[in-house]
C-alpha positions in Angstrom: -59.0 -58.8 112.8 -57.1 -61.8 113.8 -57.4 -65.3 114.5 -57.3 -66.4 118.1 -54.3 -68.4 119.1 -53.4 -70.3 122.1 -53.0 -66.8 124.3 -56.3 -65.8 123.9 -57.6 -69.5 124.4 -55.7 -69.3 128.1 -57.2 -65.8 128.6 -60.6 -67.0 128.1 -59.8 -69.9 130.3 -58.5 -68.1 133.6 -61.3 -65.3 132.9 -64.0 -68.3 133.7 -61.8 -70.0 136.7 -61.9 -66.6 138.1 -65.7 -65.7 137.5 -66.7 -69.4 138.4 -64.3 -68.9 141.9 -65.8 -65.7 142.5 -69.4 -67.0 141.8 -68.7 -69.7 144.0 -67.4 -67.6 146.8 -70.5 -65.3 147.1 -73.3 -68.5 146.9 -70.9 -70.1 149.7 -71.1 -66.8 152.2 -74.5 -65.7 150.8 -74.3 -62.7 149.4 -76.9 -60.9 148.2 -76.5 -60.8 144.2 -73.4 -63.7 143.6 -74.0 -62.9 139.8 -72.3 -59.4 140.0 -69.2 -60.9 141.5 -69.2 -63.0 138.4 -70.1 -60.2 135.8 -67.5 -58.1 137.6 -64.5 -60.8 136.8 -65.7 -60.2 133.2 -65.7 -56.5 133.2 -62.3 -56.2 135.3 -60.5 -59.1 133.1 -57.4 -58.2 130.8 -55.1 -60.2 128.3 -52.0 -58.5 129.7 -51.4 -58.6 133.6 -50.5 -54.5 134.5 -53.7 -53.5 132.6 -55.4 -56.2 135.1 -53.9 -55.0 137.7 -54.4 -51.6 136.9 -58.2 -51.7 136.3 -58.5 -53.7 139.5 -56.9 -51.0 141.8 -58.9 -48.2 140.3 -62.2 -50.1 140.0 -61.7 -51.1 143.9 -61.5 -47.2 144.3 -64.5 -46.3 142.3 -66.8 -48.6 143.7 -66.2 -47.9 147.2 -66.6 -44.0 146.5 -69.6 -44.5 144.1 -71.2 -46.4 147.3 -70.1 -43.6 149.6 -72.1 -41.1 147.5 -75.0 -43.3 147.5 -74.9 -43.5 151.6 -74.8 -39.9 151.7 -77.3 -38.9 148.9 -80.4 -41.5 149.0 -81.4 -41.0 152.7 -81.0 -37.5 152.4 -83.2 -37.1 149.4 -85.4 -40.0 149.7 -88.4 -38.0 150.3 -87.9 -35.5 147.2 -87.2 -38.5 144.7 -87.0 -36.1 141.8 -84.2 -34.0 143.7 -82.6 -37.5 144.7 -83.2 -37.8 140.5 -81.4 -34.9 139.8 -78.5 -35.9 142.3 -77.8 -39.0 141.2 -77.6 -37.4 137.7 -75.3 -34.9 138.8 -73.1 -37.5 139.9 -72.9 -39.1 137.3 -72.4 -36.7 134.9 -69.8 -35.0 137.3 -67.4 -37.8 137.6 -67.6 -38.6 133.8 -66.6 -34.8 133.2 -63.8 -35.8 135.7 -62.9 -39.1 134.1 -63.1 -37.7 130.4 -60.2 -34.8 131.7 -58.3 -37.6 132.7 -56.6 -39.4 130.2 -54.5 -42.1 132.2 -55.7 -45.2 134.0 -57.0 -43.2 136.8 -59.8 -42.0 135.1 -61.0 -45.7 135.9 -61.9 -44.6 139.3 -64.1 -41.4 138.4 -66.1 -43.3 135.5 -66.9 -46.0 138.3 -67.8 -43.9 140.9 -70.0 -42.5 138.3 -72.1 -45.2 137.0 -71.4 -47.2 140.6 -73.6 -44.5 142.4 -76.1 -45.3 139.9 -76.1 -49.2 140.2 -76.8 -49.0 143.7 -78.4 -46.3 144.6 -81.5 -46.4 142.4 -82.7 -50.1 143.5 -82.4 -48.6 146.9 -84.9 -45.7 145.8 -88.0 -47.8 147.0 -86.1 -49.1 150.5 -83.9 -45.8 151.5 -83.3 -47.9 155.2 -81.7 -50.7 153.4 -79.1 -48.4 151.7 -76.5 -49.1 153.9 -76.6 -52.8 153.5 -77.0 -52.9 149.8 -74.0 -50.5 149.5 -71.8 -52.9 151.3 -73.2 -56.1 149.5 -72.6 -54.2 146.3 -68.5 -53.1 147.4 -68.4 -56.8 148.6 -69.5 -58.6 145.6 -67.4 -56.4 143.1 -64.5 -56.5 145.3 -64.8 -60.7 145.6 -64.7 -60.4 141.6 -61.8 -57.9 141.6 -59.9 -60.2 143.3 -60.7 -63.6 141.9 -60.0 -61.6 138.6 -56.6 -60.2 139.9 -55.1 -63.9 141.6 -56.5 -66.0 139.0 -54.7 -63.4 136.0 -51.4 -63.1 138.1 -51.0 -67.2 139.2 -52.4 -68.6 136.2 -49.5 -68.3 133.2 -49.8 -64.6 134.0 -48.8 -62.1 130.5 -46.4 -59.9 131.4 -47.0 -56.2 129.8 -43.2 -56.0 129.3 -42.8 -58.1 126.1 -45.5 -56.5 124.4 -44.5 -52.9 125.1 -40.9 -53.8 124.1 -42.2 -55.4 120.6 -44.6 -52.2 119.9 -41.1 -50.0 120.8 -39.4 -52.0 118.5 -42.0 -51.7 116.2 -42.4 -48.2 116.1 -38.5 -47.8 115.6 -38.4 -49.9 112.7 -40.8 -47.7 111.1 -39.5 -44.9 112.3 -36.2 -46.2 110.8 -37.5 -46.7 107.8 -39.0 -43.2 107.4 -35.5 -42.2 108.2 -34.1 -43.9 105.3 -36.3 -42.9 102.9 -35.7 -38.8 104.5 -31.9 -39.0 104.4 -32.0 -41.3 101.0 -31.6 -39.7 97.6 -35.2 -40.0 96.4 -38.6 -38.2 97.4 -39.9 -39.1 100.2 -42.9 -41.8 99.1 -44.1 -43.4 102.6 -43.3 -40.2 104.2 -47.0 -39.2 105.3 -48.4 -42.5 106.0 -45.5 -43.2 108.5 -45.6 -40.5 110.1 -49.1 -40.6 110.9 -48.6 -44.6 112.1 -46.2 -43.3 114.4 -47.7 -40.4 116.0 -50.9 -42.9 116.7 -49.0 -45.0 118.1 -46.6 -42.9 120.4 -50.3 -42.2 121.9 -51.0 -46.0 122.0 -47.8 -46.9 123.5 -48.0 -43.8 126.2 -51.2 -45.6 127.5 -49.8 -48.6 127.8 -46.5 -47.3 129.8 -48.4 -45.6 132.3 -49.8 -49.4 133.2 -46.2 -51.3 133.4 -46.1 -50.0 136.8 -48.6 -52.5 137.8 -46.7 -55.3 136.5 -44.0 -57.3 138.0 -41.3 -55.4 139.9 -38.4 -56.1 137.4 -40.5 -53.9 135.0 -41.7 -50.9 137.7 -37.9 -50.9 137.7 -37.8 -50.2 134.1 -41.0 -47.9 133.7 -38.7 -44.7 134.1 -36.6 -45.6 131.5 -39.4 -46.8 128.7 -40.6 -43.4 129.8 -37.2 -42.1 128.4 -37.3 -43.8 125.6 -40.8 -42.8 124.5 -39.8 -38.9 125.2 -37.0 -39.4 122.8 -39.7 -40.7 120.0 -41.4 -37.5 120.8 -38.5 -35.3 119.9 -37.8 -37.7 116.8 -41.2 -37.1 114.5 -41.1 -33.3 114.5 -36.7 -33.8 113.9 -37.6 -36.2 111.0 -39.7 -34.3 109.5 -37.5 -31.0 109.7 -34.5 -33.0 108.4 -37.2 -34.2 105.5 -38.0 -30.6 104.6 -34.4 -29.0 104.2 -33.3 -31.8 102.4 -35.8 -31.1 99.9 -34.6 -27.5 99.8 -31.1 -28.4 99.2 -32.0 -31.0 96.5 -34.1 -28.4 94.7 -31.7 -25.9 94.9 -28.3 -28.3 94.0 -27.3 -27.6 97.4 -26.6 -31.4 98.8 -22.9 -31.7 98.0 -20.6 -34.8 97.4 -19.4 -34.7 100.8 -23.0 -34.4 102.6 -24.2 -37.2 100.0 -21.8 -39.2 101.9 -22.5 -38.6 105.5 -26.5 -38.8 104.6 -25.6 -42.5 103.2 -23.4 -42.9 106.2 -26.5 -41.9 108.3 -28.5 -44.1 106.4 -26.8 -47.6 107.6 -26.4 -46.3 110.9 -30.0 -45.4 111.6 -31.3 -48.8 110.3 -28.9 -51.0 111.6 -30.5 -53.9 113.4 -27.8 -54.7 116.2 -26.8 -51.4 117.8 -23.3 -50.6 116.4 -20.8 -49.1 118.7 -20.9 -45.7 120.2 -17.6 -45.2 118.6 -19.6 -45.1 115.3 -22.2 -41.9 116.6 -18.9 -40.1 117.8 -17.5 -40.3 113.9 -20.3 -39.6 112.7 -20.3 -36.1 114.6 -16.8 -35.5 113.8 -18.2 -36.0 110.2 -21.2 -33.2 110.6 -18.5 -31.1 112.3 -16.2 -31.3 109.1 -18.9 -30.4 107.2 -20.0 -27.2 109.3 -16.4 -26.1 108.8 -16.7 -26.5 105.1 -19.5 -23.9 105.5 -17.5 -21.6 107.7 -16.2 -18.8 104.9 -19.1 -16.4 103.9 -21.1 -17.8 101.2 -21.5 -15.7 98.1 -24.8 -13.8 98.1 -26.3 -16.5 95.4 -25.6 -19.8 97.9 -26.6 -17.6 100.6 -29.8 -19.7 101.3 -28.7 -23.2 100.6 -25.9 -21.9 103.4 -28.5 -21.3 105.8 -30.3 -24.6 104.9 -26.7 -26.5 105.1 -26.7 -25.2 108.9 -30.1 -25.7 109.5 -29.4 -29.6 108.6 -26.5 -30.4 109.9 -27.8 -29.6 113.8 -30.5 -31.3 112.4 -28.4 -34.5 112.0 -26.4 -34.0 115.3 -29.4 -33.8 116.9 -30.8 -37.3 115.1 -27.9 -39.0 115.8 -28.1 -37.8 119.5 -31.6 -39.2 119.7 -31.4 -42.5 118.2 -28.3 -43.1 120.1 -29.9 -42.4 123.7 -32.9 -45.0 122.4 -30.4 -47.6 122.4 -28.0 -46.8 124.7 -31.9 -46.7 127.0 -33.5 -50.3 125.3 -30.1 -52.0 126.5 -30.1 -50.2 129.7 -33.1 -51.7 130.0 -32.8 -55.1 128.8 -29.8 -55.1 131.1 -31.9 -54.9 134.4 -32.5 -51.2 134.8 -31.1 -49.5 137.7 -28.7 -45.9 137.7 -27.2 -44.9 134.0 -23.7 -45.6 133.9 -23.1 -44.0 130.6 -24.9 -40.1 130.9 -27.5 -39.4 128.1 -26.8 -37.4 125.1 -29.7 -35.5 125.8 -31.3 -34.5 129.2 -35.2 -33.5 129.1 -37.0 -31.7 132.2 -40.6 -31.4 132.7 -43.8 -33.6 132.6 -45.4 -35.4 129.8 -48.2 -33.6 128.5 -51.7 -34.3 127.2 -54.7 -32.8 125.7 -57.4 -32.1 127.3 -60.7 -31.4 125.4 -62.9 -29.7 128.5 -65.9 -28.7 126.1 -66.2 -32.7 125.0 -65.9 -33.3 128.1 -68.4 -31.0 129.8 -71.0 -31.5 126.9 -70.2 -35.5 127.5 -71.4 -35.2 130.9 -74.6 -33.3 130.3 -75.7 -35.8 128.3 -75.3 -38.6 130.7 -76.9 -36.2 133.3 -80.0 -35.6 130.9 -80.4 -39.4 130.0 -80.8 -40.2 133.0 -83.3 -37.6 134.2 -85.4 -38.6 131.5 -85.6 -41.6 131.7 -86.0 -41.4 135.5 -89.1 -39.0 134.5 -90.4 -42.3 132.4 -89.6 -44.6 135.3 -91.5 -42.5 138.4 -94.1 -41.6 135.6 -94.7 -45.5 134.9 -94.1 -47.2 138.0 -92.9 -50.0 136.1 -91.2 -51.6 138.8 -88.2 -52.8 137.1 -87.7 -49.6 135.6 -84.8 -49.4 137.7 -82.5 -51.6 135.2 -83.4 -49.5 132.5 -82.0 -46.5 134.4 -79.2 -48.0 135.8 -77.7 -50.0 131.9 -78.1 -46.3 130.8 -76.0 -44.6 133.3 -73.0 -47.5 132.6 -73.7 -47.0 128.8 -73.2 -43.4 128.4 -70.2 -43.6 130.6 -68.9 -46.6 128.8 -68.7 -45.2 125.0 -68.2 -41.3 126.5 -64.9 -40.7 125.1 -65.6 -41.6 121.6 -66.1 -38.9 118.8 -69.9 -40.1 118.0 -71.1 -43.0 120.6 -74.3 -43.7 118.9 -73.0 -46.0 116.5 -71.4 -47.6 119.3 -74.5 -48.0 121.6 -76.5 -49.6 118.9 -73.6 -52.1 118.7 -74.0 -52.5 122.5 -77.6 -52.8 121.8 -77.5 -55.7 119.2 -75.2 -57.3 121.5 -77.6 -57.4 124.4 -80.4 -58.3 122.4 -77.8 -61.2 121.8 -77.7 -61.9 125.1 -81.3 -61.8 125.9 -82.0 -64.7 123.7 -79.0 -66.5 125.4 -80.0 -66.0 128.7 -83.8 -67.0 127.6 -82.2 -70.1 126.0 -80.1 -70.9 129.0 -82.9 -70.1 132.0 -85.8 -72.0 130.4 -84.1 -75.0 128.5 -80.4 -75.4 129.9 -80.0 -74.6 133.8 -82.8 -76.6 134.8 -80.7 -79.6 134.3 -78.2 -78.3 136.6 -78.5 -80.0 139.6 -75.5 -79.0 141.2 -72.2 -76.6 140.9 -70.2 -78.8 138.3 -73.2 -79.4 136.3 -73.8 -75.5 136.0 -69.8 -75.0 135.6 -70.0 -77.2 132.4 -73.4 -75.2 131.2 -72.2 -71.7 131.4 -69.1 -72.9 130.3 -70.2 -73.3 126.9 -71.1 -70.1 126.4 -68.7 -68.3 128.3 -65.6 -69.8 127.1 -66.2 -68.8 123.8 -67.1 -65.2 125.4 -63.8 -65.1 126.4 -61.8 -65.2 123.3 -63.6 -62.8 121.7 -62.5 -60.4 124.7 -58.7 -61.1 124.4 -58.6 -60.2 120.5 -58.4 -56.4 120.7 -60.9 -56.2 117.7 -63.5 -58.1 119.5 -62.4 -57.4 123.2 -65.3 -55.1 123.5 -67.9 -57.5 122.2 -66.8 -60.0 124.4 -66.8 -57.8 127.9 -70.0 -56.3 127.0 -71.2 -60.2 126.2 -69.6 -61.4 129.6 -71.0 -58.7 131.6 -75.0 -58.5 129.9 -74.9 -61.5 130.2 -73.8 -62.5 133.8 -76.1 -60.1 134.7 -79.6 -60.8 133.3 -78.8 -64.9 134.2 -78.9 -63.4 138.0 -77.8 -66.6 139.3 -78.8 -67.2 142.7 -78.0 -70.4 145.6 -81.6 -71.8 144.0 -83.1 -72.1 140.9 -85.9 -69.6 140.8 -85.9 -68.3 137.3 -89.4 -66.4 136.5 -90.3 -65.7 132.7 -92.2 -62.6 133.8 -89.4 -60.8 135.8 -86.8 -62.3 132.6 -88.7 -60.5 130.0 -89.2 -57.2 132.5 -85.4 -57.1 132.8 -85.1 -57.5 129.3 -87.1 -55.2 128.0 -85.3 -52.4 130.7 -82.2 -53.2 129.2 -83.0 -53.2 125.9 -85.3 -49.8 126.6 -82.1 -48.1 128.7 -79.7 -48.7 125.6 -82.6 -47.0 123.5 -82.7 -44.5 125.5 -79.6 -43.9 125.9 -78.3 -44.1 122.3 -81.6 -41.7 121.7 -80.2 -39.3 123.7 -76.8 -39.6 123.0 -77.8 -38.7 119.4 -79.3 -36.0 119.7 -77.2 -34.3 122.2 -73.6 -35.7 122.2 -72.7 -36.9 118.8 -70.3 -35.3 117.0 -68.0 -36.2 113.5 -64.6 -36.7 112.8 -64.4 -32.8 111.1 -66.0 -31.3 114.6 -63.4 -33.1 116.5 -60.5 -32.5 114.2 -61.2 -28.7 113.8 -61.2 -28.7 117.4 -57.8 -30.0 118.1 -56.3 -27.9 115.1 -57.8 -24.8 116.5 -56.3 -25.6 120.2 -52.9 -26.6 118.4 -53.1 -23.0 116.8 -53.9 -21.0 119.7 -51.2 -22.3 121.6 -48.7 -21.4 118.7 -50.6 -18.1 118.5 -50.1 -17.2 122.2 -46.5 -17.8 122.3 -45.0 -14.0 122.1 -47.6 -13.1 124.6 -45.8 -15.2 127.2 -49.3 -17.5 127.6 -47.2 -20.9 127.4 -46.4 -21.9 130.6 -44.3 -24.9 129.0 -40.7 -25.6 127.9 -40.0 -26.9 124.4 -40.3 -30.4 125.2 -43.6 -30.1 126.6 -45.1 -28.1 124.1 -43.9 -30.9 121.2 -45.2 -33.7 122.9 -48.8 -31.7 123.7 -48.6 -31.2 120.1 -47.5 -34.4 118.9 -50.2 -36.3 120.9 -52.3 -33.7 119.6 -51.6 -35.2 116.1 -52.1 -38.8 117.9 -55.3 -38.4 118.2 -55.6 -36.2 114.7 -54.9 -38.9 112.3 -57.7 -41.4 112.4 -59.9 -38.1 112.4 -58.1 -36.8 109.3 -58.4 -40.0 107.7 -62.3 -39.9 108.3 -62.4 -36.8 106.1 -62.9 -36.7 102.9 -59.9 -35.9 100.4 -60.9 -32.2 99.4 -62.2 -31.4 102.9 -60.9 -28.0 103.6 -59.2 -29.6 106.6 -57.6 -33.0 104.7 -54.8 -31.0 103.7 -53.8 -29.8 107.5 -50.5 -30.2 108.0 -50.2 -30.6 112.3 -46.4 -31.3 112.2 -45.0 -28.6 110.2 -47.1 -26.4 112.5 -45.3 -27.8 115.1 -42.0 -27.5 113.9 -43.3 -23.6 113.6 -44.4 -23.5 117.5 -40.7 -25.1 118.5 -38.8 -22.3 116.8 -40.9 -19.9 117.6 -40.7 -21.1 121.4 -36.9 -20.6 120.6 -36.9 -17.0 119.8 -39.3 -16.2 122.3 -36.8 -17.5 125.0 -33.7 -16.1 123.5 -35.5 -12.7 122.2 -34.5 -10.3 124.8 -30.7 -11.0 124.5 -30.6 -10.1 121.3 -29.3 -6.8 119.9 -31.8 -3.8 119.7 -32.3 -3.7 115.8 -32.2 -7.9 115.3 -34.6 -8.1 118.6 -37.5 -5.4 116.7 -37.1 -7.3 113.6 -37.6 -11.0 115.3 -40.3 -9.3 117.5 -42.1 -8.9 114.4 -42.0 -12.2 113.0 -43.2 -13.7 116.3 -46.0 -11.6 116.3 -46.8 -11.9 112.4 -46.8 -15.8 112.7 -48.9 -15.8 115.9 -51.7 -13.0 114.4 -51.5 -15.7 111.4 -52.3 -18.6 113.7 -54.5 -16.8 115.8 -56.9 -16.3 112.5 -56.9 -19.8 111.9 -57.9 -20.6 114.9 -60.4 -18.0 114.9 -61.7 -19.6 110.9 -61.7 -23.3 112.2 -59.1 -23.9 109.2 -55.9 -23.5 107.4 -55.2 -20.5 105.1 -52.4 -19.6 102.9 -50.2 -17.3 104.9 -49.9 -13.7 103.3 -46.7 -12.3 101.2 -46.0 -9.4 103.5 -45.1 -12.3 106.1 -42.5 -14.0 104.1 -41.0 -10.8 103.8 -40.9 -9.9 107.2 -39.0 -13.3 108.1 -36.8 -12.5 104.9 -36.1 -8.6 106.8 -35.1 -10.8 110.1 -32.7 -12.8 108.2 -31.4 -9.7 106.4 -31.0 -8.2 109.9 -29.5 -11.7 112.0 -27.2 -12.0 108.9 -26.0 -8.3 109.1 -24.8 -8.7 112.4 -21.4 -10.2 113.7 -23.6 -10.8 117.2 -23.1 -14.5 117.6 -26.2 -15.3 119.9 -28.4 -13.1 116.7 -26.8 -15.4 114.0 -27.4 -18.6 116.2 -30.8 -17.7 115.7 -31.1 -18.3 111.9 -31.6 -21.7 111.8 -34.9 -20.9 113.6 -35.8 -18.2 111.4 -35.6 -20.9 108.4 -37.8 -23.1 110.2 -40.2 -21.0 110.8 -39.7 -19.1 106.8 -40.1 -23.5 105.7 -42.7 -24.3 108.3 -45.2 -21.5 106.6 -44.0 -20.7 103.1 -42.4 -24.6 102.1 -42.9 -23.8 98.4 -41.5 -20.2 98.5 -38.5 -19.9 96.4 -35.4 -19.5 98.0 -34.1 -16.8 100.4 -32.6 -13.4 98.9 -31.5 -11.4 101.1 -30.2 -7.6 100.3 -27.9 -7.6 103.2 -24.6 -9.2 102.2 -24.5 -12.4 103.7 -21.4 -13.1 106.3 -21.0 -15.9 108.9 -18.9 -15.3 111.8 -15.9 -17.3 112.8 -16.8 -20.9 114.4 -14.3 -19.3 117.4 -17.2 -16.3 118.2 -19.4 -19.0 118.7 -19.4 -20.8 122.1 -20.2 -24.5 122.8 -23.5 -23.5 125.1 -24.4 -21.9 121.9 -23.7 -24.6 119.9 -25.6 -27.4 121.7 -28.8 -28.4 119.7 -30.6 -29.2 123.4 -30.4 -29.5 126.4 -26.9 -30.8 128.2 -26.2 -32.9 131.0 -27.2 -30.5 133.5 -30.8 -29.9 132.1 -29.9 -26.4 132.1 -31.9 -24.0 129.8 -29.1 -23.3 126.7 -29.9 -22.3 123.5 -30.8 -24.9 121.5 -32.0 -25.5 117.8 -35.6 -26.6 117.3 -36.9 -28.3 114.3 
């Protein structure tokens, strides 16, 4: 945790302008509740102006559809109020299922409709004729706060979203930088797994925060396509690092790195961590250099250097490839920096198709069962009682298990939100009974809510503390339930309280005992789904191209590592390794695609392999953990190399570097290859540039292209 600085002291400042505007708007045309126009200005509220914005739009959405449900269901069902119960609950649950399958900004507007239903339509129980009017009160005082929120955060020394996203890019390619160093340098690999991890959280951290630069100024919608680049770019790089990582190792331990590739990986070295872009003259020599080497390889190996041959290929597209990526990531930041607009230089590499997420249906459906069930039973406790303001208890439930829904375990969470109302209980008793009296006018109550609120506010700009402070802002906005007069009544201030308090029990109770799950549930459960997509690749089940399928993975591994990290060191699952089993799914995407053009007697034996490896995955998935893969494997992969080598088809030998991927990927400590066909490599001349392009070209076309 940091220490606040003078941004979040302006945050805090604008976010009480706005809810003191807001609050003053709705006493000035009498609305019903002012105090939710208020709270909403705390909930909406963001340090950087596209999440603002964002969050604005979609809880402007949400809140008019939440009240359209509640217009249709409560007169409908007033008369049955244990079917109008179950509705309500339904709804709820229904859009957090739909908001938990959405993992982008929009999800905003399903987790509002959600718990909005629930806000309004439960006071509303007891006067189903009024329905209409409190629905539009409600839309009216959230959409006074939205605004205020929204004018207030874009006048006032608005923070655009641009800066930051372009110092967490830059972040995340110095680090990446560095892990590049440290691959192509001389030494083992030290920070290796610790970077790697860094990055892949944050390529999910920064993905989020992309998808909300379109709401920022129009300089940077300009420039969201080509962050958007950039970041599928940083995709392509982990699994490429990490590939380059591994056959460098191989060479090393079998004295395979010669002079001449010592000199290009130093070469490499400089180039990847230079801090001012050098020119693109220097990425053309360093391809010429690759090139030379490849040539060096060209005569057929004797049967002894066969493998570190095969490994020497496998690298050097490796390093094309590397320096094709971090060249397009500059060539894109200055683009960017620039102004945006058309490319006047093409991209290296051209990549089709949509970004792709996970997407964890059984957390979610189980998430919104939960919700569903706390509120039904704590509906049962409310009818059953009659405790008039039962109500609260039912509605702070509903927004708390939609609030904390997409974490692994929420209870720990709700009895943080718990403490934290409790908090603001005794604040509010403090401030109704002792403070507000004194307020005899606007100004007076500005500079008493000011003093807690202000302080409020920094907490909710420091990301540590940000939720703290909204849940502070918001509890706290609410129980004060500030009206034109002073009319606060100790009776109805400890009945609110106690719902509160009781609905966070309940909720958290219920949570517990049907929703919580650990960091090994969740983490076997994205391993298994990243093996049973590898697994159903020779079955033609993948409906993705290459791309895709490494960036599913990759934010797969995203959300992986804190998980992981949660586990204890000799968990069966600690030693899961997500990106080599990635690196496995890209090749074997590769041979899928190319399979059927190869010859007869290569096409059985690769046939095999893809099979073997996805039977191999499929168990794993089946187990819920890693296992060492069996002997006859390696030799199956070993029989395909035997074959690809055999053959003077140049497609079939184009197709070994993905054979030692996949032969690395699985068996990384098998001694090297020995193959008892004699080894021969075809002339560079039977080999055609399509075939020798490590991805796509210009044209996005499909080509064959070398995977990691």
């Amino acid at each position: 945790m940091r220490w606040p600085g003078l941004s979040d002291y302006v945050f805090s400042v604008k976010t009480f302008i706005a809810a003191m505007l807001a609050l003053y708007i709705a006493l000035a045309i009498n609305l019903d509740r002012p105090y939710w126009a208020m709270a909403t200005v705390y909930v909406v509220s963001q340090p950087l102006t596209g999440s603002l914005r964002s969050r604005a739009l979609y809880r402007l959405l949400g809140s008019v559809i939440g009240a359209v449900a509640t217009v249709v269901l409560v007169p409908n069902l007033v008369n049955e109020p244990a079917w109008l119960c179950v509705a309500m609950a339904l709804w709820t649950g229904v859009c957090l299922y739909m908001a938990l399958l959405d993992r982008t900004p929009r999800s905003y507007v399903f987790l509002l409709a959600g718990y909005t239903a629930a806000l309004i339509g439960f006071p509303a129980v007891t006067a189903p004729e009024t329905i209409w009017d409190i629905a539009v009160a409600r839309v009216e005082e959230v959409w006074l706060g939205i605004i205020c929120a929204t004018i207030v955060g874009a006048v006032v020394f608005p923070r655009p979203l641009a800066p930051v996203l372009s110092a967490r890019i830059l972040a995340w390619v110095g680090n990446a930088s560095l892990w590049a160093e440290e691959v192509l340098g001389p030494a083992d690999e030290s920070l290796g797994p610790v970077i790697r991890n860094r990055l892949a959280a944050d390529t999910v951290e920064l993905r989020m925060l992309t998808s909300q630069l379109a709401y920022d100024t129009s300089k940077d919608q300009a420039a969201t396509r080509w962050v958007s680049e950039i970041e599928r770019r940083m995709v392509l790089l982990l699994p490429l690092l990490s590939s380059i990582g591994d056959r460098i190792r191989a060479l090393r331990a079998g004295n395979g790195v010669t002079a001449a590739l010592e000199g290009v990986l130093a070469e490499l070295r400089v180039w990847v961590r230079a801090g001012n872009p050098p020119p693109r003259s220097e990425a053309t020599r360093l391809r010429t250099a690759i090139a030379a080497l490849e040539q060096a390889d060209d005569p057929r190996p004797e049967q002894d250097d066969v493998w570190n041959v095969l490994i020497r290929t496998s690298l050097l597209l490796r390093l094309r490839q590397l320096i094709d990526v971090r060249q397009d990531m500059r060539d894109l930041r200055g683009h960017i920096e620039a102004g945006g607009g058309p490319l006047t230089t093409p991209l290296s590499i051209q990549i089709d198709g949509r970004d792709q997420l996970h997407i964890d249906w059984g957390l979610a459906w189980l998430s919104g069962l939960a919700a569903s069930a706390t509120i039904l039973v704590l509906c049962a406790f409310w009818i059953e009682t009659g405790w008039q303001a039962g109500v609260g208890m039912v509605q702070l439930a509903a927004v708390a298990c939609c609030l904390f829904a997409s974490l692994d375990d929420p209870t720990p969470a709700l009895m943080r939100f718990l403490i934290i109302a409790l908090v603001a209980v005794v604040a509010v008793g403090i401030g109704l009974f002792a403070i507000l009296p004194m307020a005899n006018n606007f100004e007076m109550l500005t500079l008493a809510l000011g003093a807690f609120f202000l302080p409020v506010g920094v907490l909710g700009a420091i990301p540590a503390t940000q939720p703290i402070g909204t849940a502070l802002g918001f509890l706290t906005a609410t129980l004060l339930s500030l009206q034109s007069t002073y009319a606060a009544d100790f009776i109805s201030y400890a009945d609110g309280s106690i719902a509160i308090l009781l609905g966070l029990s309940g909720a958290a109770i219920m949570t517990a005992l049907m929703r919580s799950v650990g960091a090994e549930w969740s983490a076997r459960r994205l391993l298994r789904a990243d093996w049973r997509d590898i697994a159903a690749i020779p079955h033609g089940r993948v409906r993705r191209g290459r791309e895709e399928l490494a960036a599913l993975l990759l934010d797969r591994i995203g959300l992986l590592v804190p998980k992981l990290a949660a586990i204890e060191p000799g968990h069966e699952l600690a030693g899961a390794d997500a990106l080599a089993d990635l690196r496995v799914g890209i090749n074997m995407m590769e041979l899928q695609h190319h399979h059927a053009t190869l010859p007869s007697p290569v096409r059985e034996v690769v046939d095999g392999v893809l099979f073997a490896v996805a039977t191999q995955y499929a168990v794993q998935a089946e187990l819920g953990h890693a296992r060492p893969p069996p002997p006859v494997l390696l030799e199956q992969i070993d029989r395909a190399l035997d074959a690809a080598l055999a053959t003077e088809d140049a497609r079939a030998r184009h197709l070994l570097p993905q054979l030692v991927g996949i032969r690395r990927g699985l068996f990384a400590g098998a001694g090297p290859y020995r193959g008892v066909t004699p080894a021969t490599e075809p002339a560079r001349e039977d080999v055609s540039p399509a075939d020798e392009a490590p991805l796509p070209g210009p044209s996005g076309a499909a080509e064959s292209r070398d995977a990691p």
